[in-house]
C-alpha positions in Angstrom: -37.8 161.1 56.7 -41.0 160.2 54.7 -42.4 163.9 54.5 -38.3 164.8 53.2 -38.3 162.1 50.7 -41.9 163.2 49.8 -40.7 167.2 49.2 -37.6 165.4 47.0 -40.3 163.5 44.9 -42.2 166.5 44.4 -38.8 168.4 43.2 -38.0 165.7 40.8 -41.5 165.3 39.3 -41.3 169.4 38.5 -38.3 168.0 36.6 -39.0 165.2 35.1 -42.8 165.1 34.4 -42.8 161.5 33.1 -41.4 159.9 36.2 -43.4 157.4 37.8 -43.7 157.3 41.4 -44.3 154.0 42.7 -44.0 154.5 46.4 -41.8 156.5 49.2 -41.0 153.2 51.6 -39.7 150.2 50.5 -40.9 148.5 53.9 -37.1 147.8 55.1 -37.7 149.9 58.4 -40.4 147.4 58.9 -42.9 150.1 60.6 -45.3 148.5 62.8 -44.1 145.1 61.9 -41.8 142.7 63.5 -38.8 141.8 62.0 -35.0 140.3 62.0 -34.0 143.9 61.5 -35.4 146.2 64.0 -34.4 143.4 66.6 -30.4 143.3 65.4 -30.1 147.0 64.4 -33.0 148.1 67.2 -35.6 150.9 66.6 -36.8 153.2 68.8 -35.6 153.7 72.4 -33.9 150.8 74.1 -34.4 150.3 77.6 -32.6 147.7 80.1 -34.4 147.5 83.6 -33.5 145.3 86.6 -34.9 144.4 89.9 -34.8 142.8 93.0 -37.5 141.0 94.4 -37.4 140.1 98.3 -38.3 136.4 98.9 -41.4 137.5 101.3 -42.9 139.5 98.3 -42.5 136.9 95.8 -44.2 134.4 99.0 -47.0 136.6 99.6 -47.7 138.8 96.9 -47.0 136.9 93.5 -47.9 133.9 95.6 -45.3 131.6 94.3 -41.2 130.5 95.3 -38.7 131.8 93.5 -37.3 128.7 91.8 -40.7 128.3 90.5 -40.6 131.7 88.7 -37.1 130.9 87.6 -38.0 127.9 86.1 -41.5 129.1 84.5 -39.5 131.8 82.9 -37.1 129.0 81.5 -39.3 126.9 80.0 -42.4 129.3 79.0 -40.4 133.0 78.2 -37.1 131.3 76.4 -37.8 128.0 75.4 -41.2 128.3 74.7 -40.5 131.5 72.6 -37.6 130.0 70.9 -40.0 126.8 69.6 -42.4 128.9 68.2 -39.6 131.1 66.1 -40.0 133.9 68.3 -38.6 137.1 66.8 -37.1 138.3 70.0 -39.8 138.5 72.2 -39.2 136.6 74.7 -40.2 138.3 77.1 -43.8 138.4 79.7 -45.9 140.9 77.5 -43.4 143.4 77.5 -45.5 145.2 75.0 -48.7 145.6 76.8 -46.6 148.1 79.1 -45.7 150.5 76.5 -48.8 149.9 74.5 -50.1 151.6 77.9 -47.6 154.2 77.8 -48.4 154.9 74.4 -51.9 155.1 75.0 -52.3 157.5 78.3 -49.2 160.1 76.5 -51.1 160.4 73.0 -48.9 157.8 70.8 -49.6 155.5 68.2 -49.9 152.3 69.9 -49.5 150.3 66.4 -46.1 151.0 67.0 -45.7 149.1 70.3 -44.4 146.3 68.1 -41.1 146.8 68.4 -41.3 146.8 72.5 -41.9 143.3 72.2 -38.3 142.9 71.1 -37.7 141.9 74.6 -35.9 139.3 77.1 -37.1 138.5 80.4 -34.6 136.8 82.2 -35.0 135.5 85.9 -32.3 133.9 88.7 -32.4 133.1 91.8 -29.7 135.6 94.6 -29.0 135.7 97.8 -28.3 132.3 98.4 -31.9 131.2 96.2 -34.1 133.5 98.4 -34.6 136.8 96.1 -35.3 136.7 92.6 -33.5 138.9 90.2 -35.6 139.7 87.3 -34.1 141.8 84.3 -35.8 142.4 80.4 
């Protein structure tokens, strides 16, 4: 869009010599910032993902209980994110994932900002054993 507006600008200063050309982007898409915006409207790719994790992995790998995770989420990833005026990310880190993407396929990681426009939510299932984990 910026190199079309660009070739338009060009055009019109042919035309009208004494035009003045403050700037192409008024900032509203909020490139590689966060903002109200890009997390109600979106920007990019959107992505929903979802897992199960078995009780025994949660035991002996993460080396925690479920409820523990479920609350920890709670009170760090929602509530802790909502007190400090969180704009949507609420979430684990969300964007050091696709900042790693970004990196190993040759993309700008300054515009991982939008990935953490994110939601981690936890619950315990299957009768409190498993953890369901979603973002």
């Amino acid at each position: 869009v910026s190199k079309g507006v660009q070739n338009v600008l060009d055009y019109l200063q042919n035309e009208y010599p004494d035009m003045d050309v403050i700037g192409i982007s008024g900032n509203f898409c909020s490139d590689k910032k966060p903002s109200a915006v890009n997390w109600i409207e979106g920007r990019g790719k959107s992505v929903v993902c979802e897992a199960i994790i078995t009780e025994e992995v949660v035991k002996k790998v993460l080396k925690t209980e479920v409820a523990a995770l479920v609350e920890l989420n709670m009170l760090k990833n929602l509530t802790g994110s909502a007190m400090a005026g969180a704009l949507g990310g609420f979430n684990a880190h969300a964007s050091n994932i696709v900042s790693a993407v970004f990196i190993a396929t040759g993309q700008d990681p300054a515009q991982n900002i939008e990935s953490s426009h994110c939601i981690t939510m936890m619950e315990a299932v299957n009768d409190g054993k498993d953890l369901h984990i979603s973002v």
